[in-house]
N, CA, C and O atoms as a GROMACS GRO file, in nm:
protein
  320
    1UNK      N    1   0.085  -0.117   0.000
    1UNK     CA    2   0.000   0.000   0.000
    1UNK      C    3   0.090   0.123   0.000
    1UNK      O    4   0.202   0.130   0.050
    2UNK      N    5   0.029   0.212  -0.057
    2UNK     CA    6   0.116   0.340  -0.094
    2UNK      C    7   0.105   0.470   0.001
    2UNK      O    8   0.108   0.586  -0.042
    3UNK      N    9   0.095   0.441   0.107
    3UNK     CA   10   0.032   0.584   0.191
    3UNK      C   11   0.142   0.688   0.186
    3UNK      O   12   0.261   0.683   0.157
    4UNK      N   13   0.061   0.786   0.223
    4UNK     CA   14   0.132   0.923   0.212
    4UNK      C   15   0.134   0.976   0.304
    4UNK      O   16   0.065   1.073   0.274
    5UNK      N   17   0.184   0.998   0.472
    5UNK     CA   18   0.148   1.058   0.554
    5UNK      C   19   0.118   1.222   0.560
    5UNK      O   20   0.176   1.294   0.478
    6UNK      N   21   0.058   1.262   0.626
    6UNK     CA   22   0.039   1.446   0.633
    6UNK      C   23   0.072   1.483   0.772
    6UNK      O   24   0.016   1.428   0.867
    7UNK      N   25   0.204   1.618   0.792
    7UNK     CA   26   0.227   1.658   0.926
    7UNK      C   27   0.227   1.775   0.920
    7UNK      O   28   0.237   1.841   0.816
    8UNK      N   29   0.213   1.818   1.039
    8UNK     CA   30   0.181   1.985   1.080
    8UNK      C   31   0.310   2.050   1.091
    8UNK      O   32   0.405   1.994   1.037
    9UNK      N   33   0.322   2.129   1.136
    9UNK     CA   34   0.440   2.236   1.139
    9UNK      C   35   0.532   2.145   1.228
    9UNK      O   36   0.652   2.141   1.203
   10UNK      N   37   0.474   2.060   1.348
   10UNK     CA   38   0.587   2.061   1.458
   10UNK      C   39   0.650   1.889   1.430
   10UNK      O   40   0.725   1.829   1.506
   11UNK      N   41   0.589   1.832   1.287
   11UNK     CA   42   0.616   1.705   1.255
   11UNK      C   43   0.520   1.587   1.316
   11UNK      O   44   0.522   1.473   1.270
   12UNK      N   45   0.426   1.632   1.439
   12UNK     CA   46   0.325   1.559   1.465
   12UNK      C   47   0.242   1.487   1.307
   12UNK      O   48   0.212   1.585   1.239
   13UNK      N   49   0.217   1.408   1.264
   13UNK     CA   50   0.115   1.335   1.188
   13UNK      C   51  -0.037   1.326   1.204
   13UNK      O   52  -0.090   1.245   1.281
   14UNK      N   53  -0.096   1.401   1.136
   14UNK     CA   54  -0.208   1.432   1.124
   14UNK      C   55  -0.314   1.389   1.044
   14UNK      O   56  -0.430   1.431   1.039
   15UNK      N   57  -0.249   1.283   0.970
   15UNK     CA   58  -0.343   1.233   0.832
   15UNK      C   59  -0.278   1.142   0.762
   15UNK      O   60  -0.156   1.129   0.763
   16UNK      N   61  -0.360   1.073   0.696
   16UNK     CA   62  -0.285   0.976   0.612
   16UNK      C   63  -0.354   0.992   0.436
   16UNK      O   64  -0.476   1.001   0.417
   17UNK      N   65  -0.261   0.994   0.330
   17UNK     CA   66  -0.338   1.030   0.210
   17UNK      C   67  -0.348   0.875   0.174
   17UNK      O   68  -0.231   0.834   0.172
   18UNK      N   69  -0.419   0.789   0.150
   18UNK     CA   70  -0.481   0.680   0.071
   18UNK      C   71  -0.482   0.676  -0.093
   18UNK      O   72  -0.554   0.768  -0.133
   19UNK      N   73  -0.430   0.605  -0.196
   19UNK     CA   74  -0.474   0.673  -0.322
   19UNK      C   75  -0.637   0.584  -0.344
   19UNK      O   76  -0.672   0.500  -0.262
   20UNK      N   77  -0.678   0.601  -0.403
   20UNK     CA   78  -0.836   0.571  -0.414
   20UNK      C   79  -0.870   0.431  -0.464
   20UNK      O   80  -0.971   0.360  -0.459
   21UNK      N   81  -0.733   0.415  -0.520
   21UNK     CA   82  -0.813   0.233  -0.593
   21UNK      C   83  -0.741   0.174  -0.474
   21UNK      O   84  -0.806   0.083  -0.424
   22UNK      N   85  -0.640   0.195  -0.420
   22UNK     CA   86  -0.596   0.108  -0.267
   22UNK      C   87  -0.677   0.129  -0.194
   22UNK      O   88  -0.717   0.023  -0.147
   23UNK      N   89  -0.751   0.254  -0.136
   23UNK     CA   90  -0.866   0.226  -0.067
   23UNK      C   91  -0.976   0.149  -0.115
   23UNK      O   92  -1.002   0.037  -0.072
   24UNK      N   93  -1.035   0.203  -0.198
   24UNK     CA   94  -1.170   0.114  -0.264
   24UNK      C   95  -1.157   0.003  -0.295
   24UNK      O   96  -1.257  -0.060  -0.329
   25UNK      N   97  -1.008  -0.067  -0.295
   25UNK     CA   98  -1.019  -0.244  -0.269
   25UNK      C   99  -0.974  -0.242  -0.157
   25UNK      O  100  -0.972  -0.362  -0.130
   26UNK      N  101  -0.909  -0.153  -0.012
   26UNK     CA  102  -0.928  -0.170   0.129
   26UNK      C  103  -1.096  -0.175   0.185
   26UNK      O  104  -1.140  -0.231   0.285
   27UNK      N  105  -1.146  -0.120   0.112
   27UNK     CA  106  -1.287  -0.036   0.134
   27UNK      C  107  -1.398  -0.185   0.149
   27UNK      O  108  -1.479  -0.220   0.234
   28UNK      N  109  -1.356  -0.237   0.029
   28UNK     CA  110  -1.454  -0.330  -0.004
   28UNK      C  111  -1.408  -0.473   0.060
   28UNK      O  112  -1.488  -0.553   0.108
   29UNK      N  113  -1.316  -0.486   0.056
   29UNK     CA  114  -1.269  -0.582   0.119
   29UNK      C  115  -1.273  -0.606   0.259
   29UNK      O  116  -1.260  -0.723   0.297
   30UNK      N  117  -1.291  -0.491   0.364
   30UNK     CA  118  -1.333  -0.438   0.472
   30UNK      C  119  -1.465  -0.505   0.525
   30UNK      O  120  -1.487  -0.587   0.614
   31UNK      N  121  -1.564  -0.423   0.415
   31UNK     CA  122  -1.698  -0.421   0.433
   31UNK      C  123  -1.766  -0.568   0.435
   31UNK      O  124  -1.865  -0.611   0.495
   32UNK      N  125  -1.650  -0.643   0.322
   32UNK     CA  126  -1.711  -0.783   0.318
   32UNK      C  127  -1.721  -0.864   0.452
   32UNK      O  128  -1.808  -0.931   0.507
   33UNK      N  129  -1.578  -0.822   0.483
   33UNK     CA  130  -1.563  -0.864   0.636
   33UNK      C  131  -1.623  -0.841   0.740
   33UNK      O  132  -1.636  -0.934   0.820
   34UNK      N  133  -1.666  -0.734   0.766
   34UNK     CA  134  -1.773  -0.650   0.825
   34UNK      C  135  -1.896  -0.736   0.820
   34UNK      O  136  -1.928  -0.770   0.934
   35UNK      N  137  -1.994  -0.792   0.706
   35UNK     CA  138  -2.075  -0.800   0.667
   35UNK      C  139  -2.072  -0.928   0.732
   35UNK      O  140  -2.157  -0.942   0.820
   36UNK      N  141  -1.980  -1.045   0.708
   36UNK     CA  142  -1.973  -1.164   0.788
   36UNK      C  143  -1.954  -1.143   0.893
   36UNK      O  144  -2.016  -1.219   0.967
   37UNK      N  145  -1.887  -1.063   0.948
   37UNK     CA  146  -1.876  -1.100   1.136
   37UNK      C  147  -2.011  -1.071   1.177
   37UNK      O  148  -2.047  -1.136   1.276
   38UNK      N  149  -2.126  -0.961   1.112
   38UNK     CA  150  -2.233  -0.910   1.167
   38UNK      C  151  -2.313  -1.023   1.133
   38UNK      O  152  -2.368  -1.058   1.238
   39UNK      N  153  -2.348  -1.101   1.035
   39UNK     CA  154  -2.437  -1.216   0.976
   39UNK      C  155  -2.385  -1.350   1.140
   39UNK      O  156  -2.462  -1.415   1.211
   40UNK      N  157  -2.264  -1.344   1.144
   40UNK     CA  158  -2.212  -1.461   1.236
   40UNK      C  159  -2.250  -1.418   1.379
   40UNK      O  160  -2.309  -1.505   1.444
   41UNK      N  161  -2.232  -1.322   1.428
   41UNK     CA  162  -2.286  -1.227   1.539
   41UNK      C  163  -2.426  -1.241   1.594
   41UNK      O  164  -2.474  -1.235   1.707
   42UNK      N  165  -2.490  -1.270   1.425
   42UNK     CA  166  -2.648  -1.234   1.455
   42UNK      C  167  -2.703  -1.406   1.476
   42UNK      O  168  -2.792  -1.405   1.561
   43UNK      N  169  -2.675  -1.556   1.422
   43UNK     CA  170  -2.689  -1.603   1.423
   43UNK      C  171  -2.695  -1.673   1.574
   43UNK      O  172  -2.596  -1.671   1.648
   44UNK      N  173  -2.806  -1.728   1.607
   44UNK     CA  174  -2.853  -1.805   1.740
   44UNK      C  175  -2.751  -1.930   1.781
   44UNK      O  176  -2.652  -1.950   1.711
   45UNK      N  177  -2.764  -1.970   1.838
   45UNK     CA  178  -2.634  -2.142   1.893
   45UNK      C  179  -2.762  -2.173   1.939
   45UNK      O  180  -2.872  -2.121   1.961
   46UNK      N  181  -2.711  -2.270   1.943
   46UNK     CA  182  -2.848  -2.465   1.961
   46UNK      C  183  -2.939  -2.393   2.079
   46UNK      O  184  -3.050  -2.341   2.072
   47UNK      N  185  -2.867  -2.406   2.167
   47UNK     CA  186  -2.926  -2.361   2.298
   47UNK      C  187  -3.009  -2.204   2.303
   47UNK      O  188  -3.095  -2.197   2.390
   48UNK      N  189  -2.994  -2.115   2.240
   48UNK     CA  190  -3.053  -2.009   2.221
   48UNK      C  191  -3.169  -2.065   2.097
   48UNK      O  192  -3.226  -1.960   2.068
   49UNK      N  193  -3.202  -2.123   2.052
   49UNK     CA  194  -3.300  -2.170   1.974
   49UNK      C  195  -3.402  -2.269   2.036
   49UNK      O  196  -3.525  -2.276   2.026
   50UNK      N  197  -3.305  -2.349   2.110
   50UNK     CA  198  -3.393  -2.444   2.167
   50UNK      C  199  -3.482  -2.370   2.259
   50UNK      O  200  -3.602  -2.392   2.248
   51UNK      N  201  -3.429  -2.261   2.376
   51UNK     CA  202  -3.474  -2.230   2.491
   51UNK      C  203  -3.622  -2.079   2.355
   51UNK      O  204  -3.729  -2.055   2.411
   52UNK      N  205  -3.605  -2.025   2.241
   52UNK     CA  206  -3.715  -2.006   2.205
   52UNK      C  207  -3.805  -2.082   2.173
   52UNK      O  208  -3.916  -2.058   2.219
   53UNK      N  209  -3.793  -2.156   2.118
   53UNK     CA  210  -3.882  -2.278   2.041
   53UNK      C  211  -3.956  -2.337   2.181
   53UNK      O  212  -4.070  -2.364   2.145
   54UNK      N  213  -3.944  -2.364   2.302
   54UNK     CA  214  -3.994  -2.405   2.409
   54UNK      C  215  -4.091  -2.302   2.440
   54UNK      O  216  -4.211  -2.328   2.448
   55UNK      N  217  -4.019  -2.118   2.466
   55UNK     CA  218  -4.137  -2.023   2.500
   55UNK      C  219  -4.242  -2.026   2.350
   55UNK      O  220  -4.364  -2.019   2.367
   56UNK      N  221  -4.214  -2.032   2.274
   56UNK     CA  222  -4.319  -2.027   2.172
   56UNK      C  223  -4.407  -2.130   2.191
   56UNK      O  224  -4.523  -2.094   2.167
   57UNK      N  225  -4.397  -2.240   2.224
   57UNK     CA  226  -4.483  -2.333   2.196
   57UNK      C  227  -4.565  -2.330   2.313
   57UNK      O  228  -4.679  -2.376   2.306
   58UNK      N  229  -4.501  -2.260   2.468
   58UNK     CA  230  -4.563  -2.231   2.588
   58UNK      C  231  -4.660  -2.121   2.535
   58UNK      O  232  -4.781  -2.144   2.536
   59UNK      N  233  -4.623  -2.031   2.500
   59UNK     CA  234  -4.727  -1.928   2.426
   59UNK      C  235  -4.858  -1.961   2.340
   59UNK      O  236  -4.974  -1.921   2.346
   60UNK      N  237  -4.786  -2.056   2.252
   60UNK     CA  238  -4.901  -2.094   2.184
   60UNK      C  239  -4.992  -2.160   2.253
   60UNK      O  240  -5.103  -2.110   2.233
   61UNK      N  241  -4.995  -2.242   2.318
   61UNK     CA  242  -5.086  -2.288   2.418
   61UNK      C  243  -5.142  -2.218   2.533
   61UNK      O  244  -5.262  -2.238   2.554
   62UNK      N  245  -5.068  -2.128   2.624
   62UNK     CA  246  -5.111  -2.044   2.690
   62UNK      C  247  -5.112  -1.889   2.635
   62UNK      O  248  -5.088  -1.804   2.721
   63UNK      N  249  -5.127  -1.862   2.556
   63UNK     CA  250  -5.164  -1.731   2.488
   63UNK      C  251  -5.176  -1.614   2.582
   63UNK      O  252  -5.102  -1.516   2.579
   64UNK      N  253  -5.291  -1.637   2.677
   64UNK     CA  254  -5.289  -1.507   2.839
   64UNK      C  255  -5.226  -1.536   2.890
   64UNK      O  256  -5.188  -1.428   2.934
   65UNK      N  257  -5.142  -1.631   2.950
   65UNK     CA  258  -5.041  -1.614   3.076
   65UNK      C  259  -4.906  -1.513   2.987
   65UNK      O  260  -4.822  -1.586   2.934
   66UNK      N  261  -4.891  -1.423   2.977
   66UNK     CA  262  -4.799  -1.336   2.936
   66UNK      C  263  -4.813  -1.186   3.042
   66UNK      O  264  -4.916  -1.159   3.104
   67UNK      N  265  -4.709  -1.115   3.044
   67UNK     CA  266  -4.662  -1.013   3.131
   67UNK      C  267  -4.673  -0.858   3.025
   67UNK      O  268  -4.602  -0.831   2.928
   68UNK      N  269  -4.779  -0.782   3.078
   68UNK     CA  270  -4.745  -0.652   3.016
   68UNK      C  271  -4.618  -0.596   2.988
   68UNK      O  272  -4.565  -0.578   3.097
   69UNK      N  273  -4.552  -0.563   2.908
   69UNK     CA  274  -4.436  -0.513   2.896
   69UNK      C  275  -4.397  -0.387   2.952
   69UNK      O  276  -4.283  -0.378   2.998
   70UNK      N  277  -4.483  -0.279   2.956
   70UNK     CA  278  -4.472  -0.155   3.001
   70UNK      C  279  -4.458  -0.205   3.172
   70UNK      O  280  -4.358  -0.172   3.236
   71UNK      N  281  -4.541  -0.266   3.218
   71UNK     CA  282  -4.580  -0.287   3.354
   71UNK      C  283  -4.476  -0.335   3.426
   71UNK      O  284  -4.445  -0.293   3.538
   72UNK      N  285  -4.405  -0.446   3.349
   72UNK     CA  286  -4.287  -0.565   3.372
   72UNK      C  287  -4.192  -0.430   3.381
   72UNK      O  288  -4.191  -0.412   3.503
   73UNK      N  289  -4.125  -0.340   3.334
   73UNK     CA  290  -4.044  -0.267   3.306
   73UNK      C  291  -4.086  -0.148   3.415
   73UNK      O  292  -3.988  -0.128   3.487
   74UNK      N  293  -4.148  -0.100   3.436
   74UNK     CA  294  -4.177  -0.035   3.550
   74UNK      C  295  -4.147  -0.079   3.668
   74UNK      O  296  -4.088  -0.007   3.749
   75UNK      N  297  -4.189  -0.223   3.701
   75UNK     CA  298  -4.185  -0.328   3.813
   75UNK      C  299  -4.045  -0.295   3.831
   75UNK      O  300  -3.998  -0.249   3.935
   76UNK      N  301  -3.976  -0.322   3.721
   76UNK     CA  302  -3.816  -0.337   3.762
   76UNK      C  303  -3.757  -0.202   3.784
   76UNK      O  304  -3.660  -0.207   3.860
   77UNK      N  305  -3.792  -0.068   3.735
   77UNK     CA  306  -3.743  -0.004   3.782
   77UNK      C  307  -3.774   0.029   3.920
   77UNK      O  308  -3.684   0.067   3.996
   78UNK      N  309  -3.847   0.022   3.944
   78UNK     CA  310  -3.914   0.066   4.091
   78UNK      C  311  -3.830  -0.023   4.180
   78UNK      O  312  -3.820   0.012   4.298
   79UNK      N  313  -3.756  -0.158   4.132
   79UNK     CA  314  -3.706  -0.254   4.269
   79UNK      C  315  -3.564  -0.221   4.261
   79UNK      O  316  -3.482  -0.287   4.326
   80UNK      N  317  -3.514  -0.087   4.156
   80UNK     CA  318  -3.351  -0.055   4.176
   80UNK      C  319  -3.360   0.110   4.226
   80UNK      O  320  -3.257   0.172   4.251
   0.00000   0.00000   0.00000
């Protein structure tokens, strides 16, 4: 990579110049990466699937036994 650094009067470094096709294949190549860690990130493990698939099916059968949300969230602030 070809960088160009940029410094101020006292030689401190303040910037770096990039030329544009080294960035825009840093850029993209980045983003791809980016894009998989967030897809891998977002994906559930056994046990986080299993333990929904159990409340859903409790739900589906008990439909009213569920907790207001506003109410539940109040509850808890009030006990800190």
């Amino acid at each position: 990579m070809n960088l160009q650094f940029i410094q101020d009067n006292q030689g401190n470094t303040t910037g770096v110049f990039i030329p544009i096709d080294e960035w825009q294949s840093f850029n993209s190549k980045y983003n791809k990466l980016e894009k998989e860690e967030i897809a891998q990130a977002m994906e559930l493990t056994s046990w986080q699937k299993e333990i929904l698939d159990q409340r859903i099916a409790y739900y589906t059968i008990n439909p009213t036994d569920v907790l207001d949300f506003n109410k539940t969230i109040d509850d808890l602030e009030n006990r800190l």
